[in-house]
ZAFI-641641 format. One record per residue: residue in one letter; x, y, z of N, C-alpha, C in turn. Coordinates in Angstrom, 3 decimals, padded with zeros to 6 digits, always signed. Example, Ala and Ser with C-alpha at 12.3 -4.5 7.8 and 13.67 -1.06 7.14 Angstrom:
% ZAFI-641641
ATOM   code        n_u        n_v        n_w       ca_u       ca_v       ca_w        c_u        c_v        c_w
ATOM      A   +013.190   -005.690   +007.800   +012.300   -004.500   +007.800   +013.200   -003.300   +007.800
ATOM      S   +012.850   -002.250   +007.080   +013.670   -001.060   +007.140   +012.900   +000.030   +007.870
% end
This chain:
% ZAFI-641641
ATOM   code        n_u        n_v        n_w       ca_u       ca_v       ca_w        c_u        c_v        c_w
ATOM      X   +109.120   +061.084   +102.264   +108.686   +061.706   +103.523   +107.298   +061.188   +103.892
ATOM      X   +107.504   +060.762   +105.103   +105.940   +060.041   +105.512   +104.956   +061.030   +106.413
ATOM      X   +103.684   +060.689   +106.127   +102.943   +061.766   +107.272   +102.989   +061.620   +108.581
ATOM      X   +103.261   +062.057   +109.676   +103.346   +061.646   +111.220   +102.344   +061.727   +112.133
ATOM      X   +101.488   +062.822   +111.364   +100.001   +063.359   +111.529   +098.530   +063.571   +111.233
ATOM      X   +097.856   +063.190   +111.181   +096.752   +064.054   +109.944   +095.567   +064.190   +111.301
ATOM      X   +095.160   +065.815   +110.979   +093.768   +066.353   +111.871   +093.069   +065.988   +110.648
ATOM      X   +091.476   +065.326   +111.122   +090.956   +064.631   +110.050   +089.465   +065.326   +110.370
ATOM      X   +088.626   +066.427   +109.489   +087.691   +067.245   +109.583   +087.486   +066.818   +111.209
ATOM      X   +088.197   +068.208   +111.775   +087.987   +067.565   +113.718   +086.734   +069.114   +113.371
ATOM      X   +086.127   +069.054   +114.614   +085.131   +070.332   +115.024   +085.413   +070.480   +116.937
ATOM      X   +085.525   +071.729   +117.181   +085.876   +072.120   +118.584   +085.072   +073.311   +118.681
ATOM      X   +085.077   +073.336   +120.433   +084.438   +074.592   +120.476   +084.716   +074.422   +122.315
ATOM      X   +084.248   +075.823   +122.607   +084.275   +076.175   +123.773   +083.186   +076.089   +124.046
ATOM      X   +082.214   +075.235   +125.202   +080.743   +075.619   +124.924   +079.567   +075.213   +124.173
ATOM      X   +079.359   +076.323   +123.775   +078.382   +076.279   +122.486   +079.380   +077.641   +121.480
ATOM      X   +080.397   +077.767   +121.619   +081.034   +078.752   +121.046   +081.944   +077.557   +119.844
ATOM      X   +081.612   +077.919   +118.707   +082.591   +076.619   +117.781   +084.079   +077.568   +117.213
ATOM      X   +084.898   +077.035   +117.881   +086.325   +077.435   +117.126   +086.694   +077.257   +115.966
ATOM      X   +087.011   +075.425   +116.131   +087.367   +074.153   +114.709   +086.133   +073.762   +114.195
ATOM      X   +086.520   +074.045   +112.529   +085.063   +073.761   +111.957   +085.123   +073.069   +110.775
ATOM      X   +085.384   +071.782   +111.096   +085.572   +070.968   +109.551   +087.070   +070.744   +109.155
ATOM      X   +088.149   +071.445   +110.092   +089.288   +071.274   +109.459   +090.249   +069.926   +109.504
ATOM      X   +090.872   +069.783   +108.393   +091.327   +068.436   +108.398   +092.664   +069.562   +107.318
ATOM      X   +094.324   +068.487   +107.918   +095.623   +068.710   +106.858   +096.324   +067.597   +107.629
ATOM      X   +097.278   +067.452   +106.917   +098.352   +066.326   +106.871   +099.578   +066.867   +107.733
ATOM      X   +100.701   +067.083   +108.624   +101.754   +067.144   +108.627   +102.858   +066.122   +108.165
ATOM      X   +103.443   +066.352   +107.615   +105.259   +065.160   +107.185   +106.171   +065.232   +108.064
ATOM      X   +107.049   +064.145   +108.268   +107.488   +063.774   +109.401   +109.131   +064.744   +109.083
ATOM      X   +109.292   +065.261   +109.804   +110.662   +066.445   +109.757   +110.367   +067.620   +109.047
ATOM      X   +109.140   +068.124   +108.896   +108.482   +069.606   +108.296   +108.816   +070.132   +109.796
ATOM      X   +108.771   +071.949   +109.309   +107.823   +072.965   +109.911   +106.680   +073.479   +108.753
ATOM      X   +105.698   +073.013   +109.858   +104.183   +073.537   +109.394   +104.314   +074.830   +110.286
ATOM      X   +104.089   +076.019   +109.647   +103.839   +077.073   +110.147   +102.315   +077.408   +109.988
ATOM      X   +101.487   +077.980   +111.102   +100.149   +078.239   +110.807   +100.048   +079.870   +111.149
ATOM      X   +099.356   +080.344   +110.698   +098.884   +082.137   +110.415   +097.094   +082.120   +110.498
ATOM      X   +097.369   +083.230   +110.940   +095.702   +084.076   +110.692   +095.666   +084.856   +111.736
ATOM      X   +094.122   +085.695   +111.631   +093.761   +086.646   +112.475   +093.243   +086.242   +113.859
ATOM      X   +093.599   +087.098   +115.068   +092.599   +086.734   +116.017   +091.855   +086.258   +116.387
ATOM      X   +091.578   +085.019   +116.948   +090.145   +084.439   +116.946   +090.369   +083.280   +115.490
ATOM      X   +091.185   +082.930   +114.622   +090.917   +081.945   +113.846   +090.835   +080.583   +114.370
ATOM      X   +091.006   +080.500   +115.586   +091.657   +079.311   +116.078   +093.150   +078.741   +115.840
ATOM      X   +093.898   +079.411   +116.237   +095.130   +078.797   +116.109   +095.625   +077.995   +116.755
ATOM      X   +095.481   +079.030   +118.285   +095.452   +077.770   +119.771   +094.772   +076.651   +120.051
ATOM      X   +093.529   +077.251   +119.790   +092.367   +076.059   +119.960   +093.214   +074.842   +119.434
ATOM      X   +093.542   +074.817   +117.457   +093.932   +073.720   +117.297   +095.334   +073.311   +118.310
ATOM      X   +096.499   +074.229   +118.351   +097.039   +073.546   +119.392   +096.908   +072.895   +120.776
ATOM      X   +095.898   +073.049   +120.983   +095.055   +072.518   +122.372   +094.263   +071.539   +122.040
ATOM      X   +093.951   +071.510   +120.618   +092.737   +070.022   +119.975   +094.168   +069.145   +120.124
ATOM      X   +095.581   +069.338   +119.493   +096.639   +068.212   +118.999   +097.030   +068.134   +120.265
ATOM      X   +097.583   +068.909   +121.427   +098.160   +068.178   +122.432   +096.985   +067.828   +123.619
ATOM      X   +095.925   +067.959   +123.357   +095.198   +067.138   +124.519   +094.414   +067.993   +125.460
ATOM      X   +094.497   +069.299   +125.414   +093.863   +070.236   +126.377   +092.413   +070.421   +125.871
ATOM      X   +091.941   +070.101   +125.248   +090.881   +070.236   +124.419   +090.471   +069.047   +123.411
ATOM      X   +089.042   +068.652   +123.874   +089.109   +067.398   +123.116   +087.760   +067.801   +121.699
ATOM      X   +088.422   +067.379   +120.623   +087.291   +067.802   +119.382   +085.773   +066.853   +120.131
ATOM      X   +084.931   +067.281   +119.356   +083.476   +066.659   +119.547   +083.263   +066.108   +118.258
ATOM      X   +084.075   +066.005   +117.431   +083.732   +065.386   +116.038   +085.062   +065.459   +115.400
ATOM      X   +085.178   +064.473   +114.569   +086.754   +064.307   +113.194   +087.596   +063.309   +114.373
ATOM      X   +089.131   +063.232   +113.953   +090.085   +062.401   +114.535   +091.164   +063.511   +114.442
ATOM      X   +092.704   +062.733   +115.336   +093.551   +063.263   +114.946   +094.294   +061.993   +115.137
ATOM      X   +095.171   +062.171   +114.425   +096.120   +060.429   +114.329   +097.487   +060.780   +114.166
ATOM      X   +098.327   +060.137   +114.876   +099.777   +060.759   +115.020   +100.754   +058.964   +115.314
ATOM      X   +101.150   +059.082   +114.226   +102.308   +057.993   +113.574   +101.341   +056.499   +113.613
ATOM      X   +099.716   +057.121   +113.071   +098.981   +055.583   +112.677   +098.233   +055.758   +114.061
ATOM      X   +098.040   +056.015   +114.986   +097.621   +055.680   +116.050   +096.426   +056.836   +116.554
ATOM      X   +095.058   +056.496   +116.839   +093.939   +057.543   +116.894   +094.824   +057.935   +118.200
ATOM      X   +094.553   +059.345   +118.818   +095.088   +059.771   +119.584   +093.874   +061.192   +119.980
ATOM      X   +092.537   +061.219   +119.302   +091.589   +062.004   +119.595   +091.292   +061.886   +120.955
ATOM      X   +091.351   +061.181   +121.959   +090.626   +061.199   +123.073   +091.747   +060.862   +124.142
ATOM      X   +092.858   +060.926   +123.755   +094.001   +061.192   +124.757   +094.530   +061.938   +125.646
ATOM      X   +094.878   +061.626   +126.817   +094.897   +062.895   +127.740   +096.368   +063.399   +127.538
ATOM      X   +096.449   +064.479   +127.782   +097.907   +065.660   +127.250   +099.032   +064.800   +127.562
ATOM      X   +098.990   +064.098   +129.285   +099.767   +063.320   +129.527   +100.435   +062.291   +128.435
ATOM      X   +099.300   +061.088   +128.456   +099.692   +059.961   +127.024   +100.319   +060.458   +126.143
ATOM      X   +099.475   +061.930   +125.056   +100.340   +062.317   +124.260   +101.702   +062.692   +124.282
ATOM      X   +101.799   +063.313   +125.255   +103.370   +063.515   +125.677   +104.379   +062.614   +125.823
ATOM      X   +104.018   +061.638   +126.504   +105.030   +059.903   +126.382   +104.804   +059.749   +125.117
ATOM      X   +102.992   +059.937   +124.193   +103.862   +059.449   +122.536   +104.225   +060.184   +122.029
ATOM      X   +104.964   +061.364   +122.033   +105.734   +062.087   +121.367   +105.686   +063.564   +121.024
ATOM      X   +104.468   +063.737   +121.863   +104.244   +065.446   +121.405   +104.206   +066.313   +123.043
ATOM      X   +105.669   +067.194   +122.181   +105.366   +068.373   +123.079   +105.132   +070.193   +122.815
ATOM      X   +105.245   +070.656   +123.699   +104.215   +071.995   +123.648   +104.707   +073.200   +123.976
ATOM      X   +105.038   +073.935   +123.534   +105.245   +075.379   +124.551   +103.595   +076.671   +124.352
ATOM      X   +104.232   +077.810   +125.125   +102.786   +078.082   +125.080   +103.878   +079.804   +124.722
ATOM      X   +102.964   +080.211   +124.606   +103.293   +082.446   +124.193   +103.354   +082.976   +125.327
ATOM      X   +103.122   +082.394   +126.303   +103.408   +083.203   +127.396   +104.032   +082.069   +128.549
ATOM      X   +105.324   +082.292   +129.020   +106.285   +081.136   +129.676   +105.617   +080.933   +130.812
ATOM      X   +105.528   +080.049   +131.524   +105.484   +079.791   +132.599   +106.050   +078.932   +133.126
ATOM      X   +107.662   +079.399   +133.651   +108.262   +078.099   +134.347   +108.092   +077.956   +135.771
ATOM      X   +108.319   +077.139   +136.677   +108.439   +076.949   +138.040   +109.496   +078.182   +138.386
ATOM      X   +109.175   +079.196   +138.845   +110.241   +080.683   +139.303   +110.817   +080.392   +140.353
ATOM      X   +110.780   +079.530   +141.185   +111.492   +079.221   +142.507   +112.763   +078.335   +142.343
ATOM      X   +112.574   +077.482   +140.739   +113.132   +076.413   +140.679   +113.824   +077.074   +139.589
ATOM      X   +115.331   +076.332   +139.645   +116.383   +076.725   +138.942   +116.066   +076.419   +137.414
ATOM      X   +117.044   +076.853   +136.348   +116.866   +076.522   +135.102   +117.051   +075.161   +134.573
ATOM      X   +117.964   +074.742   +135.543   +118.290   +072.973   +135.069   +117.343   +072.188   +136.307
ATOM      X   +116.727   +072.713   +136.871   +115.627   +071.615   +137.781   +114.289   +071.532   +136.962
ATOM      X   +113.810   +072.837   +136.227   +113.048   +073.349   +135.332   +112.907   +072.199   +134.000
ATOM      X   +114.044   +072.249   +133.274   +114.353   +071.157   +132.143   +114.363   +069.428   +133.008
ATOM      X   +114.840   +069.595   +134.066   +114.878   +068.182   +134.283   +113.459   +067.555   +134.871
ATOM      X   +112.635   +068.396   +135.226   +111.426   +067.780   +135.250   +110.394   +067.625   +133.981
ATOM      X   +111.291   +068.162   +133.627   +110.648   +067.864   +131.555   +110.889   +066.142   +131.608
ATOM      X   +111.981   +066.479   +131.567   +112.776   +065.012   +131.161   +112.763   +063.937   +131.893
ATOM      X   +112.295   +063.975   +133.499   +111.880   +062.957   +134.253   +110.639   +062.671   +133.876
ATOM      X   +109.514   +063.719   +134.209   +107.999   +063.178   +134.076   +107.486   +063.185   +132.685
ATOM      X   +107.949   +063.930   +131.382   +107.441   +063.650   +130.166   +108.251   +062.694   +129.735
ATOM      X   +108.452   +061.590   +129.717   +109.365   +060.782   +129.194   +109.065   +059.394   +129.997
ATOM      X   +109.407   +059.596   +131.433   +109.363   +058.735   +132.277   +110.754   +057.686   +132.665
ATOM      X   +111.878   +058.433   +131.935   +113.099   +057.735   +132.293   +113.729   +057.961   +133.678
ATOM      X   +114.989   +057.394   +133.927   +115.149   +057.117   +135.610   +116.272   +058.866   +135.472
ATOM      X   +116.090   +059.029   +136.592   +116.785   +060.186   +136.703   +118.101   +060.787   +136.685
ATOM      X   +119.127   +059.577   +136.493   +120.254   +060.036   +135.848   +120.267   +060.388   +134.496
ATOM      X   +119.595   +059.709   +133.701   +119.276   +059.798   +132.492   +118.678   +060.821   +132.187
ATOM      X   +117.819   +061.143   +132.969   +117.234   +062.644   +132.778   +117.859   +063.538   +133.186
ATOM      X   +118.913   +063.495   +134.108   +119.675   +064.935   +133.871   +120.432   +064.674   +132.969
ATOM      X   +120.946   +063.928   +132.417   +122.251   +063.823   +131.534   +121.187   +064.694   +130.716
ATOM      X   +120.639   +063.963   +129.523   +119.485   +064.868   +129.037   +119.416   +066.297   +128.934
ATOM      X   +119.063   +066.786   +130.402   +118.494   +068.043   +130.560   +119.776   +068.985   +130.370
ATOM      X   +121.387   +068.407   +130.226   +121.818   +069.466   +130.373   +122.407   +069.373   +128.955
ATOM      X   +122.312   +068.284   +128.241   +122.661   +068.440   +126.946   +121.130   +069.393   +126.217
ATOM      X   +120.625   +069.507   +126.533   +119.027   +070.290   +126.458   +119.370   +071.585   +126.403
ATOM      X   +120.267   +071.850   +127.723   +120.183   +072.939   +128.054   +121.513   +073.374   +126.977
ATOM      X   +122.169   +073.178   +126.925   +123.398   +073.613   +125.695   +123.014   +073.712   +124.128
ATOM      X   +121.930   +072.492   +124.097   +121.046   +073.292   +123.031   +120.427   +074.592   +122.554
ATOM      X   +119.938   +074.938   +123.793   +119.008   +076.026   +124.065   +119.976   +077.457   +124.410
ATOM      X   +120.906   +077.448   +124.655   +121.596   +078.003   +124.672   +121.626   +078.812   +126.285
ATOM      X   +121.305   +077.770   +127.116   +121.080   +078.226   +128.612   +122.028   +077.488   +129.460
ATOM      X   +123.155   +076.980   +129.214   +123.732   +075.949   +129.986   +124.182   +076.811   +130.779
ATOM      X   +124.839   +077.757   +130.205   +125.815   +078.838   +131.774   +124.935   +079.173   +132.893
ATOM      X   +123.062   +079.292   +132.159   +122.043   +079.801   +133.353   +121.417   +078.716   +134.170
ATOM      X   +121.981   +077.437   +133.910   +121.309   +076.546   +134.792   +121.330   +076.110   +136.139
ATOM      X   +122.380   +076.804   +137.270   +122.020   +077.206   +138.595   +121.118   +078.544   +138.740
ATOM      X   +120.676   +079.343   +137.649   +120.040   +080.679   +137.597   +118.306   +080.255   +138.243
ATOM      X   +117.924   +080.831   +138.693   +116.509   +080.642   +139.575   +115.436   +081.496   +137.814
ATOM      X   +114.385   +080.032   +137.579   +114.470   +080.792   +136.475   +113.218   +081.808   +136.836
ATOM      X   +112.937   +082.328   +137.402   +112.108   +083.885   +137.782   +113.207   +084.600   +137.632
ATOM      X   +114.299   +084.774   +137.346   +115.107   +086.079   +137.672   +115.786   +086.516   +135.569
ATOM      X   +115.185   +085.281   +134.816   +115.481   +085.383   +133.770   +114.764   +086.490   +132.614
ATOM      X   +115.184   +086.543   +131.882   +114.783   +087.723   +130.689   +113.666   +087.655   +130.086
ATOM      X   +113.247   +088.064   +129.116   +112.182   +087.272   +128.515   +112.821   +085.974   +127.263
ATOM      X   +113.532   +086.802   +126.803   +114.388   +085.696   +125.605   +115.183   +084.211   +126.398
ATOM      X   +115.358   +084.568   +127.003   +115.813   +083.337   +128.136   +114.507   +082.892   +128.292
ATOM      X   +113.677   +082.906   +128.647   +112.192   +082.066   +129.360   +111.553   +081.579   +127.968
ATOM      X   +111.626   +082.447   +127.150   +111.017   +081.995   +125.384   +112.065   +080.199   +125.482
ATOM      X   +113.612   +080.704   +125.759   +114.249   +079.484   +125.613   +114.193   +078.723   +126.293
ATOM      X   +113.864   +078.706   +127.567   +113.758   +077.863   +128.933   +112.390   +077.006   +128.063
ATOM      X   +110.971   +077.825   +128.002   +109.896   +077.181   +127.082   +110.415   +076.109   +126.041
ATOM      X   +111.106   +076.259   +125.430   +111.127   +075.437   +124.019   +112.228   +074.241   +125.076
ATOM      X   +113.420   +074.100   +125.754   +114.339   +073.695   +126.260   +113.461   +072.701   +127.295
ATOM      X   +111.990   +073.385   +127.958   +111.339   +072.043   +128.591   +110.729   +071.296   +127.855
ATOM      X   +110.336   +071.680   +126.612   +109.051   +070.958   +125.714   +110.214   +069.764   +125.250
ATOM      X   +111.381   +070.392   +124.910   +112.386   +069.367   +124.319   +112.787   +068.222   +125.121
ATOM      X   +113.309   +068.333   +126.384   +113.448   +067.623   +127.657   +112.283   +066.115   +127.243
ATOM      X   +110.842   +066.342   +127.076   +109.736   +065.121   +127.083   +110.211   +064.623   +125.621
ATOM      X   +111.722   +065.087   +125.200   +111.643   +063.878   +123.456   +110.510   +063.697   +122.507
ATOM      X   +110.116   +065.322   +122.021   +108.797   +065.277   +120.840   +109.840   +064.898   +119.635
ATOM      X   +108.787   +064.332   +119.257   +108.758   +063.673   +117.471   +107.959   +064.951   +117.132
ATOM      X   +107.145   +064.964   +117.566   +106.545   +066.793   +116.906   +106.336   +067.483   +117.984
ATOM      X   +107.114   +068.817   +117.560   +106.956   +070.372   +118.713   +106.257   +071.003   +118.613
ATOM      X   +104.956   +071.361   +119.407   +104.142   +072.235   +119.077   +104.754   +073.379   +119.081
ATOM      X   +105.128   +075.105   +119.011   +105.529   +076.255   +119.150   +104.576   +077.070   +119.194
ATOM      X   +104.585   +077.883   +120.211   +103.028   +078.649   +119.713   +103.173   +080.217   +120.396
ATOM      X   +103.863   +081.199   +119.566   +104.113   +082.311   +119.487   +105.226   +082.317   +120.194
ATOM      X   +106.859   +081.853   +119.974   +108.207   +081.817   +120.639   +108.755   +083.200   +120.597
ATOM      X   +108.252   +084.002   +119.140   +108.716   +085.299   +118.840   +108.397   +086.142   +119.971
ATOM      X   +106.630   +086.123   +120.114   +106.120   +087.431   +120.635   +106.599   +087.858   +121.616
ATOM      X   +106.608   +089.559   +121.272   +107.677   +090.503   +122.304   +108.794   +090.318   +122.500
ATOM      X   +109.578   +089.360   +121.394   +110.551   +089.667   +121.254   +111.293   +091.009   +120.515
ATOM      X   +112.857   +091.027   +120.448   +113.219   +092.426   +119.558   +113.359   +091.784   +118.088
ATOM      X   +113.658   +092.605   +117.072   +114.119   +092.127   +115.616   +115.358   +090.824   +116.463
ATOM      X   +116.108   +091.797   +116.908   +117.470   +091.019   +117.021   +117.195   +089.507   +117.826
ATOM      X   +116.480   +089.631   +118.594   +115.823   +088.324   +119.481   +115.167   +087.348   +118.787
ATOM      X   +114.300   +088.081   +117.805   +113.440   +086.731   +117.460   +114.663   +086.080   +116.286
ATOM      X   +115.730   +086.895   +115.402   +116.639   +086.160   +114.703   +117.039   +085.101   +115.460
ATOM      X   +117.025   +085.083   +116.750   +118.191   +084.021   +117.717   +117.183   +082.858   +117.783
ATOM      X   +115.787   +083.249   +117.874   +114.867   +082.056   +118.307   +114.483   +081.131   +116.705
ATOM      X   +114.673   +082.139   +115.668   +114.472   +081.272   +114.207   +115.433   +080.777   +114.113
ATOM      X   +116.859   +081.248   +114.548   +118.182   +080.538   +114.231   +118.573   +078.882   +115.149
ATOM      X   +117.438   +078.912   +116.496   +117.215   +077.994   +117.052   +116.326   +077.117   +116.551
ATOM      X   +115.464   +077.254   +115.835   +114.428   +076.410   +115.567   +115.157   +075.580   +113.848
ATOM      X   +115.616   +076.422   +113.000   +116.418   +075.914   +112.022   +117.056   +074.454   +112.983
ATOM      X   +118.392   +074.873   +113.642   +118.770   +073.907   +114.324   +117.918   +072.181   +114.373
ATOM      X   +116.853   +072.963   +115.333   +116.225   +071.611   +115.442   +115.335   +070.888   +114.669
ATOM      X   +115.093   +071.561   +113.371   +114.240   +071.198   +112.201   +115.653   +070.169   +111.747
ATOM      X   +116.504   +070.462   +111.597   +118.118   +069.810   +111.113   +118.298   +068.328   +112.467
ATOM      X   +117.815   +068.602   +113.225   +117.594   +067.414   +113.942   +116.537   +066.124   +113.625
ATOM      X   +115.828   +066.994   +113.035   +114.481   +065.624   +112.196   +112.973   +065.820   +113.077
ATOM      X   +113.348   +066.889   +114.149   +111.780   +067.111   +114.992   +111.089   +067.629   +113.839
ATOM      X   +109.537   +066.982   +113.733   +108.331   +068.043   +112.650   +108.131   +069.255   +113.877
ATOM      X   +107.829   +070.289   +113.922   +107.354   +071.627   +114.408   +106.247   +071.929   +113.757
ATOM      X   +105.209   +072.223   +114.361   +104.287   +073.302   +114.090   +104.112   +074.273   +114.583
ATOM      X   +104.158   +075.309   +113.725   +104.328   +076.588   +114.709   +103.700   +077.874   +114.212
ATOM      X   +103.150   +078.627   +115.460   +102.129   +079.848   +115.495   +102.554   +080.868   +115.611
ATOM      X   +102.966   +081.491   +114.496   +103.799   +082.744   +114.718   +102.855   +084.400   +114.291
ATOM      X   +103.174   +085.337   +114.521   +102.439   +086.731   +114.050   +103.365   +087.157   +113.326
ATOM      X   +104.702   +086.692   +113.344   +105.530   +087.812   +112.670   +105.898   +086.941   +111.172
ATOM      X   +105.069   +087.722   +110.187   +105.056   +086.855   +108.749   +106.521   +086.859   +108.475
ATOM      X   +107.369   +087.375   +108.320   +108.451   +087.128   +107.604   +108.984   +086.002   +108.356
ATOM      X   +109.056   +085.912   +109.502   +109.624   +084.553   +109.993   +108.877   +083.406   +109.529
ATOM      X   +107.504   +083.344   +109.307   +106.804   +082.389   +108.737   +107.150   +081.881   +107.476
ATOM      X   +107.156   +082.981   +106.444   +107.518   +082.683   +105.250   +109.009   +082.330   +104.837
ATOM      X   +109.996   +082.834   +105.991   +111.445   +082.466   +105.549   +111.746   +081.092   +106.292
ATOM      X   +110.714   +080.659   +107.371   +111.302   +079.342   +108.148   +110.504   +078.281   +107.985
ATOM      X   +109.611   +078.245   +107.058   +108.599   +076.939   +107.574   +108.669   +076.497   +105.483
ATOM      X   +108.409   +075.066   +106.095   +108.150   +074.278   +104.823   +106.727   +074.229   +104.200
ATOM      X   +105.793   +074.375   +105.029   +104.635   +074.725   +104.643   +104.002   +075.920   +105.340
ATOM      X   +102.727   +076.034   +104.894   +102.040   +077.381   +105.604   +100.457   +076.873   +105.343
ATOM      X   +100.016   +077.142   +106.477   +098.481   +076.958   +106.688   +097.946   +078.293   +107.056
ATOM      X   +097.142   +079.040   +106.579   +096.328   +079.558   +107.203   +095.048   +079.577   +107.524
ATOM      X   +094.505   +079.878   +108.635   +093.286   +079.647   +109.308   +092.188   +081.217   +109.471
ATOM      X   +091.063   +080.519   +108.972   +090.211   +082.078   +108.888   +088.638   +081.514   +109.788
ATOM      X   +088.391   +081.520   +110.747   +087.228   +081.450   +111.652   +087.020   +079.621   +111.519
ATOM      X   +088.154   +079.522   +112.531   +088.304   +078.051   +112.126   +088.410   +076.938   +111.297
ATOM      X   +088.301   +077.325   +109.986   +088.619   +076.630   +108.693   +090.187   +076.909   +108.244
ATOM      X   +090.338   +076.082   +107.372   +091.338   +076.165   +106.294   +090.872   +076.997   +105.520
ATOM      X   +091.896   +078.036   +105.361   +091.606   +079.150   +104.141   +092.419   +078.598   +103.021
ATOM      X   +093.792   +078.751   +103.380   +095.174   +078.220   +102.223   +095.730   +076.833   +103.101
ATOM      X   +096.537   +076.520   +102.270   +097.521   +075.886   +103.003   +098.682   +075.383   +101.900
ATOM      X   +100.107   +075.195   +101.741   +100.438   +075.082   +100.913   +102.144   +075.597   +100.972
ATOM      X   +102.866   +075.755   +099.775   +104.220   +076.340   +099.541   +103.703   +077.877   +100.029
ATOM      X   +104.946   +078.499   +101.559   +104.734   +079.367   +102.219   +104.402   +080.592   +101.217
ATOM      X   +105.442   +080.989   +100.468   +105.274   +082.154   +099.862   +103.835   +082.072   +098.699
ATOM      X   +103.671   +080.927   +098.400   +102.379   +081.137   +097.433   +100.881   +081.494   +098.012
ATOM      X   +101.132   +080.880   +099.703   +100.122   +081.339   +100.844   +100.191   +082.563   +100.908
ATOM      X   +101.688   +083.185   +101.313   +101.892   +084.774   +101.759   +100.849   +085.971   +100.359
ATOM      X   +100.862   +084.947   +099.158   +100.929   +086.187   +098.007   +099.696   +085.426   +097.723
ATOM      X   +098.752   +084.790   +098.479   +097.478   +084.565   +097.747   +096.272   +085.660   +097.859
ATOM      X   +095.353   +085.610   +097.258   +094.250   +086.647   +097.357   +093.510   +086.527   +098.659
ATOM      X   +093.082   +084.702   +099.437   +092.634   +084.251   +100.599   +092.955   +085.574   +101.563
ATOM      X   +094.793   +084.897   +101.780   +095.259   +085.475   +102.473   +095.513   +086.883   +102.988
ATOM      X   +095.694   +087.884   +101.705   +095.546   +089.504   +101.316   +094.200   +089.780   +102.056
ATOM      X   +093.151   +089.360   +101.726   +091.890   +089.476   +102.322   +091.611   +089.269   +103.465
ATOM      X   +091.902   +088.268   +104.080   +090.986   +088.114   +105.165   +092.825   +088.120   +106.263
ATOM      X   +093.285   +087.968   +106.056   +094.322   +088.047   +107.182   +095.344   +089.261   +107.465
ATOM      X   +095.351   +090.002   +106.138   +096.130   +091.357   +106.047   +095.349   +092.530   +105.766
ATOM      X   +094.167   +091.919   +105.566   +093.028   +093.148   +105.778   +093.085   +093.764   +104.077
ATOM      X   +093.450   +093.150   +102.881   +093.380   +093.341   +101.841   +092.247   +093.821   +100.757
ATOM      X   +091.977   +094.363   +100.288   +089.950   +094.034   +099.995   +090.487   +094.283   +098.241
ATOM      X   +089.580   +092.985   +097.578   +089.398   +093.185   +095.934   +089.574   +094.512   +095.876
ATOM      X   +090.110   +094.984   +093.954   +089.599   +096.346   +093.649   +088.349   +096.100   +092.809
% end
C-alpha cells in the first residue's frame, strides 16, 4: 500500500488566530482515515488546508508526489480531490441529476455526454437514481447528506474528503450512510473523514487520528486511539485518578 498523501508539519490559522500547529501524517492509498476531537481542534480547518480553501503559511501537503500546498480548490479537484461539507448545499432550483452532472462536467472537465452517463451511474450509487428529476430543495435531509457525497463523487476523487455525512442523522440513517461509504472504500477511493459519532469511527475507518488544539494527539489502529489515555482526556472529557 502506497502513501497518496502526506500533510508535512503544515501551520494554519485564521488571522492571527492559529488552528494547524505543526501537524504532519501520512494517508495510504485505499484507507479511511477517520479524524476525531473536540470543538475547535481543527478538524475543518485541516479539511480546508487539503482541499484548497485555506492555504497553510508554513509545512507542505503532497498528494500522489506532487506539492499541491499552494493550489487553488479548483486544480485540486481535476487532481483528484473531492469534498463534501456537514451542512449540504446543493443548487435547490436544480434537479438531482443536473446537481451531480455539474459535478461531473466542471470537476473533471469531460465533454458532456460523458458526464451524464457518469452522473447517473453516480446517482445509482448513491442511491438517488429514482430522485433524479426531483428538484433537489424538496429533498430530506438523508437524501441531501447523499446528493453531498453523489456530487463530490461526480469530480472522480482518488481521495474523498467527508466531513460530518452522519450529523443529524437518525441511528437508522447514519447505518445507510456507513453502509455507503464501506461500498466505496471497496471501490479503492482513500476517504478521510470527520465524524462525531465514535462508534461509526471506530467500526469504519482503517485508521484514526485525533486532533487536540490543532496538533496530533493519537493517531493510529482505531480502537487503540478510542481506548487511549490522550484520547479519554482531552476528547471524552476523561481526567487521571
Amino acid at each position: 500500500m502506497s502513501t497518496i498523501m502526506t500533510v508535512d508539519k503544515i501551520f494554519a490559522a485564521y488571522g492571527k488566530f492559529k488552528v494547524l500547529n505543526d501537524l504532519s501524517f501520512d494517508v495510504e492509498e485505499g484507507q479511511v482515515l477517520g479524524v476525531i476531537g473536540p470543538n475547535g481542534a481543527g478538524k475543518t480547518t485541516l479539511m480546508n488546508a487539503i482541499c484548497g480553501l485555506l492555504i497553510p503559511y508554513k509545512g507542505r501537503i503532497v498528494f500522489e508526489g506532487k506539492d499541491i500546498t499552494k493550489l487553488s480548490p479548483d486544480a485540486r479537484c481535476r487532481y483528484g480531490i473531492g469534498r463534501t461539507y456537514q451542512i449540504p448545499k446543493p443548487f435547490e432550483r436544480l434537479t438531482v441529476f443536473e446537481n451531480v452532472l455539474l459535478g461531473a462536467a466542471y470537476g473533471t472537465g469531460r465533454p458532456e455526454r460523458a458526464s451524464a452517463k457518469d452522473a447517473a451511474e453516480i446517482l445509482q450509487t448513491t442511491g438517488l437514481l429514482a430522485l433524479g428529476d426531483r428538484l433537489a430543495g424538496s429533498l430530506t435531509l438523508l437524501n441531501r447528506k447523499r446528493l453531498e457525497i453523489a456530487r463530490a463523487l461526480a469530480t472522480q476523487p482518488k481521495l474523498l474528503l467527508l466531513d460530518e455525512v452522519a450529523a443529524g442523522l437518525t441511528d437508522a440513517e447514519v447505518r445507510e450512510v456507513m453502509e455507503l461509504v464501506e461500498y466505496l472504500k471497496g471501490t479503492g477511493i482513500t476517504i478521510i473523514w470527520i465524524e462525531h459519532v465514535i462508534k461509526t469511527m471506530a467500526e469504519s475507518t482503517d485508521k484514526l487520528l485525533c486532533l487536540a488544539i490543532g496538533t496530533k494527539l493519537v493517531y493510529g489502529d482505531p480502537m487503540d486511539v478510542m481506548h487511549s489515555k490522550e484520547v479519554e482526556e482531552v476528547y471524552l472529557g476523561v481526567d487521571e485518578e
